[in-house]
N, C-alpha and C positions, 0 to 999 in steps of 0.2 A: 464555577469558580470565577473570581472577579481580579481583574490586574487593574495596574494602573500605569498609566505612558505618557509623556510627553507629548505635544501633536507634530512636536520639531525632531523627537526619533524614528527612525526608516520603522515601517509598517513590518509585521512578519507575518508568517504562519500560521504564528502559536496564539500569535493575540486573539484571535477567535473571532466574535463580531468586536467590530471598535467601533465606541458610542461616544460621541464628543459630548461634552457635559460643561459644557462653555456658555454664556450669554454672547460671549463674541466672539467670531471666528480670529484664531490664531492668527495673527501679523505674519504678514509673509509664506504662507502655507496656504498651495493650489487645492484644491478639491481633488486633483489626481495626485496629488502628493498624499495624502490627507489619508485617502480610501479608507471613507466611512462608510459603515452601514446605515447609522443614523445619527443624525442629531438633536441631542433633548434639551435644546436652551431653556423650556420650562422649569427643570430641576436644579437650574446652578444658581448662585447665592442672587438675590436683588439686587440690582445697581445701588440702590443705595446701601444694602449691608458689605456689597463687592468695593463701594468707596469707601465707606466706613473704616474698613478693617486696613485697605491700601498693601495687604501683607508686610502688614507690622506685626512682626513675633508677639510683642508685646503685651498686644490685643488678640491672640491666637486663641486663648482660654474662650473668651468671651465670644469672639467667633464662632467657632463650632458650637456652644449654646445657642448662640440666635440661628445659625444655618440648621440648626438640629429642628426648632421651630420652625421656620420656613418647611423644614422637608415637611414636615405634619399636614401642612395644606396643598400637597402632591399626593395625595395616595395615588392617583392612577400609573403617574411615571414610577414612582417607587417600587407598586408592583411588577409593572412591565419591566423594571431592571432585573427586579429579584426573577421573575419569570425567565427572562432569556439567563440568565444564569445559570438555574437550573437546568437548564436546553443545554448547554454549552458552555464552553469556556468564552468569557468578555471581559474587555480590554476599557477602560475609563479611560479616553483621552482628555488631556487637561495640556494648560495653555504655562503655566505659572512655571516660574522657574524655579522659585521655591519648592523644594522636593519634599519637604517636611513641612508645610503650613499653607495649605491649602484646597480649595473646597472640595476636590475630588478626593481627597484624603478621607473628609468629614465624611461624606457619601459612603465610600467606600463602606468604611467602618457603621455607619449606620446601615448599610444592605447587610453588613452580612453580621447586625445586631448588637455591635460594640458599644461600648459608650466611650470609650478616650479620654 
């Protein structure tokens, strides 16, 4: 099973492993604040598709089509997410404040085979 969390809400229990899915570490948030298991900046949007889009709603459609293409040339992270998911319950930390447009959203939904 896969969630998705803030990196700026308190860590629990339940989140299972937490996998940062950022290009860039959360502003303001320590590494023991954070308590991660891993971090995949491999798998998060390109700086330039992460400039592009600026989380502009606007552009949200079009977003998740190129980040959907981007994931295509990640099989390895891709698997190793859907793998430890299967293992356990995992937790998407994501940096954005936008709680509805944004790239761990895209992720998510493409691990667990959506299209959106």
């Amino acid at each position: 099973m896969i969630n998705l969390k803030r990196a700026y809400d308190e860590p629990s229990r339940s989140d299972g492993q937490r996998i940062l899915v950022e290009r860039l570490w959360p502003r303001g948030v320590t590494k023991e604040k954070a308590e991660l298991d891993l971090w995949l900046k491999e798998i998060a949007p390109s700086p330039q598709l992460r400039k592009w889009f600026g989380h502009d709603p606007a552009r949200w459609e079009q977003f998740q089509h190129k980040y959907r293409q981007e994931l295509k040339s990640h099989p390895d992270e891709v698997e190793l997410l859907r793998r430890k998911a299967r293992e356990g319950q995992v937790t998407l930390i994501y940096a954005a404040k936008d709680e509805e447009h944004n790239g761990a959203l895209v992720l998510k939904e493409y691990l667990d085979g959506k299209k959106a």
